[in-house]
C-alpha positions in Angstrom: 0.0 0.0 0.0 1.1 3.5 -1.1 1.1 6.0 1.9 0.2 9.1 1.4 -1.0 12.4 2.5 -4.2 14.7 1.5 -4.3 18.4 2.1 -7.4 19.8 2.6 -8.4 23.6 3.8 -11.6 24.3 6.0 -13.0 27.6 6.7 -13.0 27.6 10.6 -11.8 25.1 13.7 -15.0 23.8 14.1 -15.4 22.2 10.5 -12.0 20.9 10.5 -12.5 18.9 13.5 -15.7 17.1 12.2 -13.9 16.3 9.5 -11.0 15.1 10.7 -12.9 12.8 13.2 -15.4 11.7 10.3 -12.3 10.6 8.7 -10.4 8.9 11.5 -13.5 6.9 12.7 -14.3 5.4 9.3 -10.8 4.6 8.9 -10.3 6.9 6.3 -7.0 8.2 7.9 -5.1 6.7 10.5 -4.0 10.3 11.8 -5.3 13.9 10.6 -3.4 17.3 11.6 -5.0 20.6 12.0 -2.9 23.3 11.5 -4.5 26.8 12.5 -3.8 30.1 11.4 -3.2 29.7 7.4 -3.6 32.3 5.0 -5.3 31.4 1.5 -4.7 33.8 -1.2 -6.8 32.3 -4.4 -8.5 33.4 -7.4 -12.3 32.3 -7.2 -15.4 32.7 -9.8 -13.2 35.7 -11.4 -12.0 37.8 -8.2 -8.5 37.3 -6.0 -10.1 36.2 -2.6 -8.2 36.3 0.6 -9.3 34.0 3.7 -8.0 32.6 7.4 -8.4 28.9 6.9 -7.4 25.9 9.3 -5.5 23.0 7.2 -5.9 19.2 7.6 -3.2 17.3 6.8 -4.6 13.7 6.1 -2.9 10.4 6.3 -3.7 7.7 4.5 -3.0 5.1 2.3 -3.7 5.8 -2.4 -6.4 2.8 -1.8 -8.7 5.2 0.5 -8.3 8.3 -1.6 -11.7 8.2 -3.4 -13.6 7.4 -0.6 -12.0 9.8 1.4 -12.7 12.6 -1.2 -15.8 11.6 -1.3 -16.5 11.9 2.4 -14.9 15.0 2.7 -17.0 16.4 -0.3 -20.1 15.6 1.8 -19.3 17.2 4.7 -17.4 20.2 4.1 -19.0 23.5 3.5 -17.2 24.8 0.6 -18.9 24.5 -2.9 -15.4 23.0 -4.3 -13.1 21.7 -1.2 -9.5 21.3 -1.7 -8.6 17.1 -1.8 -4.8 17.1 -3.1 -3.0 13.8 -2.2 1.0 13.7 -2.6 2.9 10.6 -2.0 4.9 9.9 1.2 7.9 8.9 -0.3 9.4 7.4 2.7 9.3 7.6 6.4 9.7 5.4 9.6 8.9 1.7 8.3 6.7 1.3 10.8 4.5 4.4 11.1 3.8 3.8 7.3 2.7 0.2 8.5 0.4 1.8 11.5 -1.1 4.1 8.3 -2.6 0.7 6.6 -3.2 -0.8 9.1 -5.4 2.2 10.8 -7.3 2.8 6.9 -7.8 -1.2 6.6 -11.7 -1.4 5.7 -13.2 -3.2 8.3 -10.3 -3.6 10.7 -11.3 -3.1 14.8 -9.8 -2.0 18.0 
């Protein structure tokens, strides 16, 4: 299984957090960071937009990444969410095996 992380901006603490715990508890992602106080600068529907955003840094494994985008397009309040997956190309062996095993469909504990 490829490990790999999804970056995805919400517009305020309390969004990101059901999010990230949506994720987490359908095994999803094994871990999800929220990283306060970004900036977005972005062009949008014609204008430059500016806005205070909190970021979720997802882990997870390539396998999940559809159903994950698909769970975050149904809870996220945005018209068009950010889902952008990049590959972890390495890390500590096993952290990467604690990342499939947490997004194993139908694993318990």
């Amino acid at each position: 299984m490829t490990a790999i992380a999804c970056l995805c901006t919400c517009p305020d603490a309390a969004s990101a957090r059901r999010i990230a715990h949506a994720l987490v508890e359908a095994r999803l992602a094994a871990c999800v960071n929220l990283l306060p106080g970004v900036t977005s600068v972005y062009r949008w529907q014609g204008r430059v937009e500016q806005a205070d955003e909190v970021l979720l840094v997802a882990k997870t494994v390539r396998e999940r990444l559809d159903a994950l985008t698909r769970q975050v397009q149904a809870l996220h309040p945005y018209e068009l969410p950010e889902v952008v997956a990049v590959d972890i190309a390495g890390g500590l062996p096993e952290y990467l095996d604690w990342i499939a095993a947490e997004t194993r469909p139908g694993a318990t504990a």
